[in-house]
N, C-alpha and C positions, 0 to 999 in steps of 0.2 A: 254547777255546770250551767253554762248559758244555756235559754231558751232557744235558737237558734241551732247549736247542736243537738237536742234532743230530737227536735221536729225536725232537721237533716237524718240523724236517725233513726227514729219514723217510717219516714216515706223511705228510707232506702233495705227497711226491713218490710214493709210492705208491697214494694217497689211500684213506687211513686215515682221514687227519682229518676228523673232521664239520664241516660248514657249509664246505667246500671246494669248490668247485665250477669244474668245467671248461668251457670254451665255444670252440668251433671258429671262426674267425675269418679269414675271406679281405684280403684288403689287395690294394689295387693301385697301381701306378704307372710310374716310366719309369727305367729306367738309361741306363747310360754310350748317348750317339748317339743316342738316341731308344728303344732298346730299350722293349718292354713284357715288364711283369714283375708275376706273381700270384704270392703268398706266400700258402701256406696255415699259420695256427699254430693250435694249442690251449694256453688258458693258462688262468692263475687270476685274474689279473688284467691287464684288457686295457687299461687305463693306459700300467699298464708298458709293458706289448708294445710298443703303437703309438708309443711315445716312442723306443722302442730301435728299431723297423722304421723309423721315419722318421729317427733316429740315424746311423742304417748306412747308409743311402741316400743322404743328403746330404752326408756324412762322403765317400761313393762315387764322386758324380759323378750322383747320383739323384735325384729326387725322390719322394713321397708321390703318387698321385691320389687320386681321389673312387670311389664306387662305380659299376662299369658304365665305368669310362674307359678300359681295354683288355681288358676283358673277352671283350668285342665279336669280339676279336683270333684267339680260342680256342678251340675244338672240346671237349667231354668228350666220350672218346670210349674205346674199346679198342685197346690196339695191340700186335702181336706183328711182332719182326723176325726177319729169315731169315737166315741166310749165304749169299754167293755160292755158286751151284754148289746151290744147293737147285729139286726138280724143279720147274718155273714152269707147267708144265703141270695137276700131281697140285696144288700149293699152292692154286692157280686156281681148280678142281674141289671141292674140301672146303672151302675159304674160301666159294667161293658158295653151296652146299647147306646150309652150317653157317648160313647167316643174314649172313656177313659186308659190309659196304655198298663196301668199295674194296680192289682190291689193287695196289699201286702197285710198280712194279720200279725201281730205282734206277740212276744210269749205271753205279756201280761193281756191278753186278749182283744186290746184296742185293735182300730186297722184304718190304715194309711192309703187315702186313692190317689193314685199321680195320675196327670194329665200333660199335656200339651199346652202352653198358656193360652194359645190360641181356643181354647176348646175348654178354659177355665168357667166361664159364663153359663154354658149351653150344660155343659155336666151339673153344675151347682146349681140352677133352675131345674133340672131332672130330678137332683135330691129334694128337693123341695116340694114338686108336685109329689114325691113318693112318699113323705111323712120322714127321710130323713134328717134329721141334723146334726151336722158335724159341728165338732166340739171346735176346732178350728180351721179356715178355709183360708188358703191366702197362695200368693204367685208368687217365688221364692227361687233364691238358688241354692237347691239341697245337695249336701255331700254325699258323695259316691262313697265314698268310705271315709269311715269315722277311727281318730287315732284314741287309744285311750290315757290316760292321763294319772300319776300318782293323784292322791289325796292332796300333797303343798300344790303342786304342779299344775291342779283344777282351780283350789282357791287362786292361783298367781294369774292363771288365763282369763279367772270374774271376774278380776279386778279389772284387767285390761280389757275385757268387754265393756265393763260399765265405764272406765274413762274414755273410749273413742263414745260409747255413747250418750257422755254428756256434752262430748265437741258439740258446738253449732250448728255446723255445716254437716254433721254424720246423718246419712237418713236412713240406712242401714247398716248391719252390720252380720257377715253370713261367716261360720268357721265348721270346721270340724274334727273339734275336738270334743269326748263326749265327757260332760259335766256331771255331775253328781254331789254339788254343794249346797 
């Protein structure tokens, strides 16, 4: 490969390159069972993208939708997880003072604080002064409801997670179908 090309692509993956331009780009549509599934990407060209997002999906077991067609589905929201065995009382107490809008405790005993992303910050600096940490904290859009899925039907929907998430351009990828592989 020329030297020339490389160093064009280079600078147009680090964007160096003038007249290159990036654009953030939501996708939606359905996997394996009905799943719903948002694909967030940023590309240069969104041709491309959308030919390789609906490539992989149909390839998958998937299809393409329209804007707004499981969107519906999704919450943007904050959310921080706990470990089992974290105090549900103190978590309780500084989640609600902090602004937080739900804390929800799970059978296996973890428990889930949602927030407002706007209030993602101010809540997660309160857990912090207060000695807690959450096992995972991140701004996300979490499903409202979760479809459940056979045992083939789960491994068919990994597969099609892990191929949009080795596209390029993918920089998330948010569904709700619940996995157990």
């Amino acid at each position: 490969m020329p030297a020339d090309n490389i160093k064009r692509n280079i600078d147009k993956a680090t964007g160096n390159l003038e007249g290159v331009t990036y654009e953030e780009i939501r996708y939606e549509g359905y996997g394996v069972g009905g799943a719903a599934v948002m694909i967030d990407t940023m590309t240069d060209n969104k041709v491309r993208t959308v030919a390789e997002i609906r490539h992989i999906l149909s390839k998958n077991g998937g299809n393409l939708g329209t804007d707004g067609s499981v969107a519906f589905q999704f919450q943007h929201c904050g959310q921080f997880f706990f470990a089992p065995g974290t105090d549900e009382n103190k978590l309780m107490e500084v989640a609600l003072e902090a602004g937080a809008q739900d804390v929800i405790v799970h059978d296996d005993g973890s428990q889930e604080v949602l927030c407002a992303p706007n209030d993602f910050e101010a809540i997660q600096t309160a857990f912090a002064q207060a000695g807690l940490k959450a096992e995972l904290a991140q701004i996300t859009m979490r499903a409202e409801n979760t479809i459940e899925l056979s045992e083939e039907e789960a491994q068919k929907m990994q597969k099609l997670l892990d191929a949009l998430e080795e596209q390029d351009d993918v920089q998330d990828v948010y569904h709700n179908a619940e996995l157990d592989v």
